[in-house]
C-alpha positions as CSV (number, residue, x, y, z in Angstrom):
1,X,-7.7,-7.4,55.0
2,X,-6.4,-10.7,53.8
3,X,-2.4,-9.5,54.4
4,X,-3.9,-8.5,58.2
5,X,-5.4,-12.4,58.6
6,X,-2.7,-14.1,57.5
7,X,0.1,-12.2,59.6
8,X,-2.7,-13.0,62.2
9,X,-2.3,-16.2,61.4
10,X,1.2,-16.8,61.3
11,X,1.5,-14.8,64.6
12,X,-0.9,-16.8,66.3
13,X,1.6,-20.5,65.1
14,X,-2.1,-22.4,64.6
15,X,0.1,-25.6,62.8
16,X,-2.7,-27.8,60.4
17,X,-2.2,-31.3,59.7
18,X,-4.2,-33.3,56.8
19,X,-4.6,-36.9,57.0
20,X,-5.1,-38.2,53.3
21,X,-7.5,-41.0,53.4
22,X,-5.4,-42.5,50.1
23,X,-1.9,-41.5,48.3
24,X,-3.9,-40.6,44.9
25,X,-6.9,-38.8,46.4
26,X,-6.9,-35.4,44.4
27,X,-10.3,-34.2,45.5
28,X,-9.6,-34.7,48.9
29,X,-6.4,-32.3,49.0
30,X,-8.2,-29.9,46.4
31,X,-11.1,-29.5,48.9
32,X,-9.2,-29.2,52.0
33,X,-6.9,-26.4,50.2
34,X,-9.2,-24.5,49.2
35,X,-10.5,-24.0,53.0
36,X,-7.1,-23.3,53.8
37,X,-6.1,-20.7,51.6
38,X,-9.8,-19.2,51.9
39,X,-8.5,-18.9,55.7
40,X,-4.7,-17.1,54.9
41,X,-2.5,-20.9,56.4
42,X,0.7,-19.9,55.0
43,X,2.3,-23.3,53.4
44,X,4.8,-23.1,56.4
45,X,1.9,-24.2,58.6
46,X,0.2,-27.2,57.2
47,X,1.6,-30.7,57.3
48,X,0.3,-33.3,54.6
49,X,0.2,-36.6,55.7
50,X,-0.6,-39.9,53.3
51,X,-1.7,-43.4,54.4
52,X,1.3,-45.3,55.7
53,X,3.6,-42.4,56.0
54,X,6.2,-42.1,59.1
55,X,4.3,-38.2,58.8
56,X,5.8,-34.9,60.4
57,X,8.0,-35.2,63.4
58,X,6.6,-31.8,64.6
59,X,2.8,-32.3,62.9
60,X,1.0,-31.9,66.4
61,X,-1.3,-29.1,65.7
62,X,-5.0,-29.1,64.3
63,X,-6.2,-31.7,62.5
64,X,-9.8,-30.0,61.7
65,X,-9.7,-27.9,58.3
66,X,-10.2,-24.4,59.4
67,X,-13.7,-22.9,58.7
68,X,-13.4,-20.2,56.2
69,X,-14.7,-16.6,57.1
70,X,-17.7,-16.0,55.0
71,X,-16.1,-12.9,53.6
72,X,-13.4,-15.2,52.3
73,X,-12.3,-14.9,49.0
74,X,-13.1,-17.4,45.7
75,X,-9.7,-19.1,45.4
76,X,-8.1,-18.7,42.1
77,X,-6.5,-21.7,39.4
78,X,-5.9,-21.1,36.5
79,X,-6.5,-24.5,34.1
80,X,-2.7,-25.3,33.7
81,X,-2.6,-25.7,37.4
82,X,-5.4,-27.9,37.9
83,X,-4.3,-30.4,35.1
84,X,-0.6,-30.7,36.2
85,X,-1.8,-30.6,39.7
86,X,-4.2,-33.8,39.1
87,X,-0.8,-35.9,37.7
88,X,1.7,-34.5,40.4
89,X,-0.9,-35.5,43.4
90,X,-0.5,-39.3,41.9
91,X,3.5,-39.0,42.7
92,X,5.4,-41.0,44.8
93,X,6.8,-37.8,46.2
94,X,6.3,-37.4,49.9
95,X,6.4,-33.5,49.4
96,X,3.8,-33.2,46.1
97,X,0.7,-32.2,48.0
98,X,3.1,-29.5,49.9
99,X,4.3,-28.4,46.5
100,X,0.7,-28.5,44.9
101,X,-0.5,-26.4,47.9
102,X,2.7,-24.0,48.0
103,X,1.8,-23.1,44.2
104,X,-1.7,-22.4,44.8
105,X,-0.9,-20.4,47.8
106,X,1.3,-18.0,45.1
107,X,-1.5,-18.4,42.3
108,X,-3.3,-16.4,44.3
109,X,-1.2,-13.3,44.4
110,X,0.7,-14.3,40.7
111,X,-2.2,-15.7,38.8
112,X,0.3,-15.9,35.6
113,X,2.8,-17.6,37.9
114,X,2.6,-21.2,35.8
115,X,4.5,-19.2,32.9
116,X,7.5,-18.4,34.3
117,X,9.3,-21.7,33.1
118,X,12.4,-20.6,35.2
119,X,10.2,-20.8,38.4
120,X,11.9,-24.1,40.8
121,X,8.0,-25.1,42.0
122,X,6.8,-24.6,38.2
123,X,9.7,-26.6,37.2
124,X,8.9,-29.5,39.6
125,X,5.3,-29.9,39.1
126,X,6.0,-29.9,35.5
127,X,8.8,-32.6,35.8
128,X,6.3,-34.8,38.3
129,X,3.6,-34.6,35.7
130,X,5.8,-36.1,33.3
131,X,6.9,-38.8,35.3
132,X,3.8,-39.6,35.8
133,X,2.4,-39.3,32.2
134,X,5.8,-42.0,31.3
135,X,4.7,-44.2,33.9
136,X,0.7,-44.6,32.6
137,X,2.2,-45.5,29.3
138,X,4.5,-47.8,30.2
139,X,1.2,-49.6,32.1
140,X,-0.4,-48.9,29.0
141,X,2.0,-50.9,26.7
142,X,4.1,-53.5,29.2
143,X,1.3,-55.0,31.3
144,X,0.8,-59.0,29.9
145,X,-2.1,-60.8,31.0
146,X,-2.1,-64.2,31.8
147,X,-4.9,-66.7,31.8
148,X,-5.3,-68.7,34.6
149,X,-8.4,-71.2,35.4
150,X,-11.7,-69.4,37.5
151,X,-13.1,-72.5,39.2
152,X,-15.5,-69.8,40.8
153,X,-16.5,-68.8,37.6
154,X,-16.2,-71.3,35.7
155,X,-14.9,-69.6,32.8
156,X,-11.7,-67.8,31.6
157,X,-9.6,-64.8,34.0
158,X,-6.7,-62.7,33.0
159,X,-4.4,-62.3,35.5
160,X,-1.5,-59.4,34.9
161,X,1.5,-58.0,37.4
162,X,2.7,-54.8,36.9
163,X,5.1,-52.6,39.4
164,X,3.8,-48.8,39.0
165,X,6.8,-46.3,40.2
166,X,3.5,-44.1,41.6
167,X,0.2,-44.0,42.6
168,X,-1.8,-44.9,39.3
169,X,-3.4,-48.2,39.2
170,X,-6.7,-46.5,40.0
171,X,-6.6,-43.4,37.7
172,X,-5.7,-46.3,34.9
173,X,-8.4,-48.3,36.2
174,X,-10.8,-47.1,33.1
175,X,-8.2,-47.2,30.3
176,X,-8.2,-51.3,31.0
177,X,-12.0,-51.4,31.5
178,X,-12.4,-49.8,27.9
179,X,-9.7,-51.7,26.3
180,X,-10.7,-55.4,27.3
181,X,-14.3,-54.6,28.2
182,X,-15.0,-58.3,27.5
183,X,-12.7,-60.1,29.7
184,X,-12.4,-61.0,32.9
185,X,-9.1,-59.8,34.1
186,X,-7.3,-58.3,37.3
187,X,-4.3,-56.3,37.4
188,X,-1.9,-56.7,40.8
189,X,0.6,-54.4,42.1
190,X,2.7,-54.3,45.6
191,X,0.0,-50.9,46.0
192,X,-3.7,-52.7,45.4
193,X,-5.5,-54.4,42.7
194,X,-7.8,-54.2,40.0
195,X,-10.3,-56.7,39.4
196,X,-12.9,-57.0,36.8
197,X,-15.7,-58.8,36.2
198,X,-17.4,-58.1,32.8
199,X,-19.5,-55.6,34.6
200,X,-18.0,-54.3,38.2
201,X,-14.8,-52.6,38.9
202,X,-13.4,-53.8,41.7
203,X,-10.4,-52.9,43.9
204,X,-8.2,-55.6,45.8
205,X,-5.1,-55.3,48.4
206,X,-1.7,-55.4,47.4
207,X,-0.4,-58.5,45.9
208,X,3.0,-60.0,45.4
209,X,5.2,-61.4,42.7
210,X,4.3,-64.8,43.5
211,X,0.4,-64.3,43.5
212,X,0.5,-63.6,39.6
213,X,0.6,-66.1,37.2
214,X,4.2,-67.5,35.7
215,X,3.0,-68.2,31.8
216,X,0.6,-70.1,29.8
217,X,0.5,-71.9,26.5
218,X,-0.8,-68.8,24.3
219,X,3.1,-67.7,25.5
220,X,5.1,-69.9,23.2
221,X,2.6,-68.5,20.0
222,X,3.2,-64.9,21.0
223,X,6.7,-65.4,20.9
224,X,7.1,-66.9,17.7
225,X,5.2,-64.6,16.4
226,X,7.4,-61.2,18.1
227,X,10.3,-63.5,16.8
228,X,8.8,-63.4,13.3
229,X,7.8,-59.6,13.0
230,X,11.4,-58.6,14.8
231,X,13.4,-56.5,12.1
232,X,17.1,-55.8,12.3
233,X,17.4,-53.6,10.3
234,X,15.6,-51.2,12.2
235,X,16.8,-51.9,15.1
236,X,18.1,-48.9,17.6
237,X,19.1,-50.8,21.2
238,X,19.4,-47.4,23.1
239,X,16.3,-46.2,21.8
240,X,14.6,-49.8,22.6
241,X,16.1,-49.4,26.4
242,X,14.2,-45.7,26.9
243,X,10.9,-46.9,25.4
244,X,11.1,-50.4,26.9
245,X,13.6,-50.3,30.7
246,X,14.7,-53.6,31.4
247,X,12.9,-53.6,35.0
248,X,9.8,-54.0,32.9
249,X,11.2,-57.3,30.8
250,X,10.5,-60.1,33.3
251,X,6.6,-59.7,33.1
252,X,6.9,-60.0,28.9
253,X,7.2,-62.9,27.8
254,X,8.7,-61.8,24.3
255,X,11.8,-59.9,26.2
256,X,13.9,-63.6,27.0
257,X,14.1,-62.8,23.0
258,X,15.6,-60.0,22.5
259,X,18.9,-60.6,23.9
260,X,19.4,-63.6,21.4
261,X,17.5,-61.3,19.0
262,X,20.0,-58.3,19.3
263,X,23.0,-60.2,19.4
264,X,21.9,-61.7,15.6
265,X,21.0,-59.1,14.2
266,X,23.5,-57.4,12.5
267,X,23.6,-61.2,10.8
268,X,20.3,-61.4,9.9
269,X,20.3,-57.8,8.3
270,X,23.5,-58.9,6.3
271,X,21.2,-62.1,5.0
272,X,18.2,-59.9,4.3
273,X,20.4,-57.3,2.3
274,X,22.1,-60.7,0.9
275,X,18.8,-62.2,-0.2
276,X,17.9,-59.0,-2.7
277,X,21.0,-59.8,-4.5
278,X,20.3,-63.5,-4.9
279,X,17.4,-62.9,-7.7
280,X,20.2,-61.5,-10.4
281,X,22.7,-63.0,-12.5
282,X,26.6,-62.8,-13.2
283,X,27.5,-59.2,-12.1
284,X,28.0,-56.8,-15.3
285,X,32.2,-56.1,-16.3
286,X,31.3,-52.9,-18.1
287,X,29.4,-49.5,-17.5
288,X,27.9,-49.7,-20.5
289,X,26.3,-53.6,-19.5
290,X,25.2,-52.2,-16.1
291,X,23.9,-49.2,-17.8
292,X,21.5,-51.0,-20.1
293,X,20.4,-53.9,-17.3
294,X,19.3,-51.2,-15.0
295,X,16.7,-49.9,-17.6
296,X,15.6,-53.5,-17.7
297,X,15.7,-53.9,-14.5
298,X,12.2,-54.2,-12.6
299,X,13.7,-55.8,-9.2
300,X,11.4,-53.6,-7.3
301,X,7.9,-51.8,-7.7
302,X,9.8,-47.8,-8.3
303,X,11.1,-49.6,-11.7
304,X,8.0,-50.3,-12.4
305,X,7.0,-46.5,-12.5
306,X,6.8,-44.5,-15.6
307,X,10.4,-43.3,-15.4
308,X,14.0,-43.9,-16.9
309,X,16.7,-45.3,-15.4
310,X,19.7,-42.7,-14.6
311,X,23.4,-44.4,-14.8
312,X,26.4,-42.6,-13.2
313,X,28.4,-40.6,-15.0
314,X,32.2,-39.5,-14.8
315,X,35.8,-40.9,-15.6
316,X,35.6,-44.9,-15.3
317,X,39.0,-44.5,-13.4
318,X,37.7,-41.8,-11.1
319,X,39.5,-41.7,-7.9
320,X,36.1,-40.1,-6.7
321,X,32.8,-41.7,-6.4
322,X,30.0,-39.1,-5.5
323,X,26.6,-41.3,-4.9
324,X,23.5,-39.8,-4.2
325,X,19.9,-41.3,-3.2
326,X,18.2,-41.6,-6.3
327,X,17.1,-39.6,-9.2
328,X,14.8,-36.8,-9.0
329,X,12.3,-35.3,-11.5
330,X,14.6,-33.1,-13.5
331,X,17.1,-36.5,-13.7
332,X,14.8,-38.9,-14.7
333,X,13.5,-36.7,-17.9
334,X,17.4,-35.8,-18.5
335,X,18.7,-39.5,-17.9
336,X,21.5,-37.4,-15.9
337,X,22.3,-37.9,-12.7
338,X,22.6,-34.8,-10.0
339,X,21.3,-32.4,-13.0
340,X,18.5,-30.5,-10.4
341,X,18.5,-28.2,-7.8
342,X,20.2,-30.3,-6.1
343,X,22.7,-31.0,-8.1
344,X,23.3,-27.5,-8.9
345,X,24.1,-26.5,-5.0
346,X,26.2,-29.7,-5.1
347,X,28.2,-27.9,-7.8
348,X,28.8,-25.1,-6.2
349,X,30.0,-26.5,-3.1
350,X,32.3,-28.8,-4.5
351,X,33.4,-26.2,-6.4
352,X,34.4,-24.3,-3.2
353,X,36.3,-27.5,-1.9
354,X,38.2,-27.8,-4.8
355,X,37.0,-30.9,-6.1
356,X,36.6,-31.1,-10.2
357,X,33.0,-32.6,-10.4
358,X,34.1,-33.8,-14.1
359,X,37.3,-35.6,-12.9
360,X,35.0,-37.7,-10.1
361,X,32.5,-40.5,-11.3
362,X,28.7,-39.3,-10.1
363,X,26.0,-41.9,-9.5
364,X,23.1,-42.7,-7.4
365,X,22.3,-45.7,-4.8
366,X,19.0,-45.7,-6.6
367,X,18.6,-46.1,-10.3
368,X,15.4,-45.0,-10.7
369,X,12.9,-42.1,-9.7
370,X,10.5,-42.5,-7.1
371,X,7.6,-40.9,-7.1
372,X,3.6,-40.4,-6.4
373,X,1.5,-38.7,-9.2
374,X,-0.3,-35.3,-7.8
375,X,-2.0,-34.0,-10.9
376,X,0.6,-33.0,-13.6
377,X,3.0,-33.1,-10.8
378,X,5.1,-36.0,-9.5
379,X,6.3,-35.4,-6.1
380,X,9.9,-37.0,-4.5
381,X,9.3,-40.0,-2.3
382,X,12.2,-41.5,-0.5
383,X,13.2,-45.0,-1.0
384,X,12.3,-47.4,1.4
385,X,15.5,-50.2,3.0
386,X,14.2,-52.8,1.1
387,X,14.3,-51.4,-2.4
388,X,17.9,-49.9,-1.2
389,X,18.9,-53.2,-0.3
390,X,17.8,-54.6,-4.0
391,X,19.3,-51.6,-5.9
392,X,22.6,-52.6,-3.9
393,X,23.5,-54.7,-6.9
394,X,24.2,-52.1,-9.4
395,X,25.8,-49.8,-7.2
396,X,27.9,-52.4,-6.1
397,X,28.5,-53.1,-9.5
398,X,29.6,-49.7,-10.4
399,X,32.1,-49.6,-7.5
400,X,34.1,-52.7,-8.6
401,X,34.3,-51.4,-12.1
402,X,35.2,-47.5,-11.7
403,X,37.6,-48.5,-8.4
404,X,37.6,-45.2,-6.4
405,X,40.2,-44.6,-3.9
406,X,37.5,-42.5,-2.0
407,X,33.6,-42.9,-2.0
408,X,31.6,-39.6,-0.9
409,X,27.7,-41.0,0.4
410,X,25.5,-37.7,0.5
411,X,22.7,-39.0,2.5
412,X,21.5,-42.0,4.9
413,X,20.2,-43.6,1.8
414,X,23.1,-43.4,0.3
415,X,25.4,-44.4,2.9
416,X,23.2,-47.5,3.5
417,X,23.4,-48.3,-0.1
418,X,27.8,-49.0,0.2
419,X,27.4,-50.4,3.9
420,X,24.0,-52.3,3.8
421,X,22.8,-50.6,7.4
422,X,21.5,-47.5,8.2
423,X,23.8,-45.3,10.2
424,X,23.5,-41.8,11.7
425,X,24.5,-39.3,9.7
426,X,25.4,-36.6,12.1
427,X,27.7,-39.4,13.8
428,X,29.4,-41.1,10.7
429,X,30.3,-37.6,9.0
430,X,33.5,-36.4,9.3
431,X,35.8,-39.6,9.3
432,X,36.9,-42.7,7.0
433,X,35.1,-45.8,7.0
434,X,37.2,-48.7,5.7
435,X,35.7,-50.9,2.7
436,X,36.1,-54.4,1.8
437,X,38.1,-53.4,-1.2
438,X,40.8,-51.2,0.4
439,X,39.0,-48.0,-0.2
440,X,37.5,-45.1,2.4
441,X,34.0,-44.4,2.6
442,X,32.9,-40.5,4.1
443,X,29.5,-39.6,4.8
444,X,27.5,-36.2,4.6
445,X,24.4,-34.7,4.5
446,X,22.6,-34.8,0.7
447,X,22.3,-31.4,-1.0
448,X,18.7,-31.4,-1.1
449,X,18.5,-31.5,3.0
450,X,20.4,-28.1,2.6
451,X,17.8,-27.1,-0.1
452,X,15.0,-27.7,2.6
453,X,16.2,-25.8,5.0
454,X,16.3,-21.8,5.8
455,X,18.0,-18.9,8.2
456,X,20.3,-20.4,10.4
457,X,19.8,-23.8,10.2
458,X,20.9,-23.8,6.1
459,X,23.7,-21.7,7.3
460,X,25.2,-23.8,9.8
461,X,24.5,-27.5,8.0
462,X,26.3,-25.4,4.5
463,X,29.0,-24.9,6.7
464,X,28.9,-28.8,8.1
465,X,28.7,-29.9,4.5
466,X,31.8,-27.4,3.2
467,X,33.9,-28.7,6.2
468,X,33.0,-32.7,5.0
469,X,33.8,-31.6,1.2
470,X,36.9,-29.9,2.4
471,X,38.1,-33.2,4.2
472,X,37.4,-35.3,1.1
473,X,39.6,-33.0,-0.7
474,X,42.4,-33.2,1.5
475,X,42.5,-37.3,2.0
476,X,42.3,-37.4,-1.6
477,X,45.3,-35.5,-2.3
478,X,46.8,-37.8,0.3
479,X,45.5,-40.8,-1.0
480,X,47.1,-39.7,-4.4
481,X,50.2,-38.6,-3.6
């Protein structure tokens, strides 16, 4: 019966067109779609038209919703639909509400259609959701508002301009009301406006650049104060420019910052990293002196712990430094470094390379274990930058004395512990890094990632971590010959 109606239909060349009354208005299209499909329109037949659009060159048929027969069928979404479906209708995509309504057409003969992840509509209502969902947050966390003087009022107004890439100001019109329920604020975009009052929602017309506020003096506090709290050390530009696109920097009053920012940073990391070496004396000439400082040492709150300091062991004129992150539980009660399970699977692989463990000079970026007290157990915690940065002195220390011809940094903590920055492991591995002293620095994963890991995964990052131990082994035969 329903195949017969909508060949019917189609035979019969009846060609719809639906006149959104606004660009976001979900209910609208939902309503008019589900006459439509109750009445078998094919999606070939019905031509969507939003406020201000050119519309269909060849959109000249009915522009009454068909009347469904009161046999008609209930029409069928499933929940996955409906929630994508509410995002995609706030697209800027002329074609959304034809894609929404093409779906739901197919729904209704493939009710497990949404599934199939392969499927080109499924695909594109799932990539217009997400567009969508990006675009809230970055109203979310880049609108600034500005105060400006309400001689209406008499009182203070926020004024804030913000350039959506779709239709969202409205369906972000409560997130704002919740968040600064208390002020008086309005939010303009080239697509309307948001005003409120304290009590009443209201919505404006579109606004321009120029009708938004340029600053005020809360400005120059706000951006001493991003100034103060900006960290260099942690700072990742590419992932900065994905989170935070430079289209959005000229309504932020902190982004005329963070050019001058990045540019210094590397600088100011250097001086941070400098500064934790400033507290201790004349640098130690023997092992021996460095190893009985460090178990004076209480520089930072993990010597503080109830551990033992572990100094690096090995041949003073090693021509190989192996340096770990820091002791673990099994170290600090045998005051040996790399004595663990980790240390054990370090053994074997180096063993596999090639490379005489007793002949190189093992140590750890960190000289003591940290840890946090669960019952009788005391569970690994990494070490944070700063308490890298201050252990920096001893390994530093230990370099100068034992002179390697190669260093070998098994983990980011230990690699920031000889460079002073963090650096990607999976994009430092594999190659020299010149020192200040003539030597070569080569960085790998630390034997306890390996340890964490299981199936596959373990199989291929062993196989990374052989191929890094097997490089080592062949520059220092180089570097010795």
């Amino acid at each position: 019966m329903r195949e017969a109606r909508s060949l019917q239909s189609m035979k019969l060349g009846t060609y719809y067109v639906v006149e959104l009354p606004e660009p976001d208005d979900f209910e609208f299209w939902r309503e008019r779609a589900r006459s439509l499909i109750q009445c078998d329109v094919p999606p070939d037949r019905i031509a969507w038209i939003e406020p201000g659009s050119s519309g269909d060159l060849f959109a000249h048929g009915e522009r009454r919703a068909p009347v469904p027969p009161g046999d008609a069928p209930a029409v069928r979404a499933n929940r996955r639909f409906v929630s994508l479906a509410k995002n995609a209708a706030l697209h800027s995509d002329p074609e959304r509400f034809a894609l929404l309504y093409r779906l739901l057409w197919r729904l209704q003969a493939n009710p497990r259609m949404m599934e199939d992840k392969a499927d080109p509509d499924v695909r594109r209502i799932e990539e217009l959701d997400k567009n969508v969902r990006r675009d809230s947050h970055k109203m979310h966390a880049f609108v600034r508002f500005r105060l400006v003087e309400n001689e209406e009022t008499d009182g203070e107004h926020y004024v804030a301009w913000f350039e959506p890439e779709h239709h969202i100001l409205r369906a972000n019109a409560g997130f704002f009301m919740r968040r600064f329920a208390n002020m008086r604020w309005s939010i303009l975009t080239p697509q309307g406006s948001l005003h409120w009052d304290g009590e009443t929602m209201r919505e404006g017309p579109p606004a321009e650049r120029v009708d938004a506020p340029g600053g005020d003096p809360m400005e120059d506090l706000w951006r001493t104060y991003y100034a103060s709290i900006f960290n260099p050390a942690r700072l990742k530009v590419g992932a900065m420019l994905k989170e935070m696109p430079r289209k959005y920097w000229k309504n932020m009053p902190e982004a005329a910052l963070i050019p001058e920012l990045v540019a210094g940073a590397q600088k100011r990391e250097s001086a941070m990293v400098d500064a934790g070496a400033l507290e201790f004396e004349e640098r130690p000439e023997t092992l021996a002196a460095i190893d009985k400082a460090i178990h004076a040492c209480r520089k930072c709150p993990i010597g503080a712990l109830e551990n033992q300091a572990v100094m690096g062991e090995g041949p003073q004129d090693a021509a190989l430094m192996i340096v770990g992150e820091q002791p673990g539980d099994q170290e600090d009660q045998a005051g040996r470094p790399f004595v663990g399970p980790a240390g054990q699977l370090l053994d074997v692989h180096l063993e596999k390379a090639g490379i005489d463990r007793k002949a190189s000079y093992v140590t750890n970026t960190v000289k003591h274990f940290k840890y946090v007290q669960r019952g009788k157990r005391r569970l690994h915690q990494s070490p944070a930058a700063k308490e890298i940065d201050t252990c920096r002195w001893w390994i530093e220390s230990e370099r100068a004395i034992v002179q390697p011809k190669l260093v070998l940094a098994m983990g980011a903590s230990a690699a920031r512990g000889m460079l002073g920055k963090t650096v990607s492991i999976s994009k430092a591995r594999g190659s020299p890094i010149a020192l200040e002293d003539g030597s070569e620095l080569w960085i790998t994963a630390h034997p306890s990632y390996l340890l964490r890991l299981e199936g596959p995964a373990r199989e291929e990052q062993a196989r990374l971590f052989d191929a890094d131990l097997a490089a080592v082994k062949e520059r220092l035969e180089e570097l010795s010959g």
